[in-house]
N, C-alpha and C positions, 0 to 999 in steps of 0.2 A: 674097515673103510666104508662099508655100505651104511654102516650107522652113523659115522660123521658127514655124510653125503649132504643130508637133508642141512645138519645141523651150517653146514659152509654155505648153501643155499640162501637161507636165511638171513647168515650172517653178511654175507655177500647181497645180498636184497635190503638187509639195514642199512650197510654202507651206500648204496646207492641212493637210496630214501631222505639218508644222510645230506648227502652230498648234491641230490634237490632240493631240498626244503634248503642248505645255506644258498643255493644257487640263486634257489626264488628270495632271499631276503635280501641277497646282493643287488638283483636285477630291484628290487620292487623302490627303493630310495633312487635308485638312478630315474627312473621314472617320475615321481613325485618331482625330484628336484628338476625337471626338465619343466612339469608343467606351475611350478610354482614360479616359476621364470616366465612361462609364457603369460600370467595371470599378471605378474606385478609391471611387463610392459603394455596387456593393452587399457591399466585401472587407470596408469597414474595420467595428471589433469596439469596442463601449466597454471603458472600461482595466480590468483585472483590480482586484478587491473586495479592499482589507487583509487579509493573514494576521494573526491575533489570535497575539498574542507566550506561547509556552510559557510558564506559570510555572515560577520560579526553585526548585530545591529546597536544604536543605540536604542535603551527605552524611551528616555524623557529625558530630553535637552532646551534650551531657548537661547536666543541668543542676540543680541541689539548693537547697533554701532553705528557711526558716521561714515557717509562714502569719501573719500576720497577724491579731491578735484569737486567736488560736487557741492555738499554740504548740505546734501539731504541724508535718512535715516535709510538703515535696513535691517529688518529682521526676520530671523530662519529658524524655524523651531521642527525639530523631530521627532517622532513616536515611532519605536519600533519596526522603524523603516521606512517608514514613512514621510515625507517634508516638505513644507511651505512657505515660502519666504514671500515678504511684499518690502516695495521699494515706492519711498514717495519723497519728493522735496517739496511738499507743496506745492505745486504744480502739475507735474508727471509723476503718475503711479502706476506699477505691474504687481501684478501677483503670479506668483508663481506654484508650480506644484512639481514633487518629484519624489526623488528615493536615495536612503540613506544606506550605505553597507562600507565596512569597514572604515568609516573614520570619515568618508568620502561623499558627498551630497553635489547633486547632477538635478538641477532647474531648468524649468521651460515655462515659458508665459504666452500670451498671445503673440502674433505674429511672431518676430526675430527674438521676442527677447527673453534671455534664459541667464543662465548665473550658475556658475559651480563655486565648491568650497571645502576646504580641507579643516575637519575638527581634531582639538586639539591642545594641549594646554590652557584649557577655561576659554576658547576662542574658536572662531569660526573663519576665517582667511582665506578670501576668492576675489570675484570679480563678478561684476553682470553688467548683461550689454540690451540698452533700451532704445528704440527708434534710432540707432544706427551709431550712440553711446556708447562707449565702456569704461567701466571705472573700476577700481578696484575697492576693497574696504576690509578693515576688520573689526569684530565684533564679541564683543565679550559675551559670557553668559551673563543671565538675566533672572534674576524672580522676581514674581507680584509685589507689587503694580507694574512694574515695568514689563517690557512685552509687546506684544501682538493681540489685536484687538478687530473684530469685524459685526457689522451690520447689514443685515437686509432686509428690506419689505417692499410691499406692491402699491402704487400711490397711481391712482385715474390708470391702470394699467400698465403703468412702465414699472420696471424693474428702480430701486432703489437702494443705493451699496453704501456702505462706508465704511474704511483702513483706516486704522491709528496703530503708532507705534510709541509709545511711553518707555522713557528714558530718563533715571535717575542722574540728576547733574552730582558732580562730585562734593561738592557744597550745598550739598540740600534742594530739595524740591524736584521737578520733574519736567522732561523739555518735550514737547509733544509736534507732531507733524502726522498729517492726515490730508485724506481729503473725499470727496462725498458727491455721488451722481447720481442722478434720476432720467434713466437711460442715455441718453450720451449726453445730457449737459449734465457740465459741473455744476454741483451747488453748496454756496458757502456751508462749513460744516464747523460744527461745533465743539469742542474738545470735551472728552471725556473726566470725569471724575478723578484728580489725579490716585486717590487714595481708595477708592471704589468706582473702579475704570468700568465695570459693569452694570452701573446706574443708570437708567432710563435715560433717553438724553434727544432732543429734538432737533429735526433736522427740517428748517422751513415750517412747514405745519404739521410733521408727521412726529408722532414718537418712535424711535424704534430703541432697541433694546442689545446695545452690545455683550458678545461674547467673545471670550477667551480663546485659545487656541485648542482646549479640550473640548468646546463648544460647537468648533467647527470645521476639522480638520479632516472627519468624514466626508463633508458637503463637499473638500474642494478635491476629492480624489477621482 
């Protein structure tokens, strides 16, 4: 008995040893699992808030038509967002400047008078409202010659403008309305080249030198 003494000792000490060592493996995942719990509620993040979608521009559009009630000319041409439209019956003329996005063009001129228009199956369809006016119109697209067309120069110190719109008649040829000032008088003004609309062309005694709408669409922004 005295020499199994030791031996039960031992044996009784492994069992024990035993029976830590599973104790501690039990306990040690209970703990993980408690703080792997506390880890994934203080990370997580509500989802990120919609990005609102760019509007859409045009790059390069043009556009010419008759008004409506009126039976003067208007055209609206865009870039990239960009837009300009002028409106003349020989007589009264506005220019306009503004901004293109999604399909949609939103004009404003001196004083009152402004013009929207929705583009759109080869057309441009709105309204603009001039000196207390409003008319409606729509306006097909356009390429060269036809178009929007502008001049400027400085004569004894005043300012000198002139708007043409060139419009291909269905039947050939080209139907033109403009008009032309040398600071606030009108002055007769003279029609453009219908076939090289950016030919030198005189106005009174001055020559000046129209351009295009790529020519000038900076200057009216």
């Amino acid at each position: 008995m005295s020499r199994l003494g030791p031996v039960i000792t031992l044996a009784a000490g492994a069992v024990l040893a035993a029976g830590l060592g599973v104790a501690s493996v039990v306990a040690t995942p209970t703990s993980n699992t408690n703080e792997y719990a506390t880890t994934d509620t203080t990370t997580s993040a509500a989802p990120p808030a919609p990005t609102k979608a760019k509007p859409k521009t045009i790059e390069k559009a043009d556009y010419a038509g008759y008004v409506k009630g009126n039976g003067g000319l208007i055209a609206v041409s865009v870039r990239n967002g960009k837009a300009i439209g002028y409106f003349c019956d020989g007589k009264t003329e506005a220019w306009f400047k503004g901004t293109e996005a999604d399909g949609k063009v939103a004009l404003a001129g001196f004083g009152d008078a402004k013009a929207k228009a929705t583009l759109g199956g080869g057309k441009a369809k709105g309204w603009l409202a001039v000196s207390g006016h409003r008319w409606d119109f729509s306006a097909a697209t356009v390429v060269k010659p036809s178009g929007l067309y502008r001049a400027t120069a400085f004569v004894r110190g005043a300012k000198l403008r002139a708007g043409w719109i060139v419009l291909a008649k269905p039947r050939g040829g080209f139907y033109q309305v403009g008009a032309a000032f040398e600071g606030d008088k009108q002055i007769q003004i003279t029609n453009v080249n219908d076939e090289r609309p950016t030919d030198p062309v005189t106005l009174g005694q001055t020559t000046v030198y129209p351009k295009d709408v790529d020519g000038f669409i900076q200057e009216m922004q």
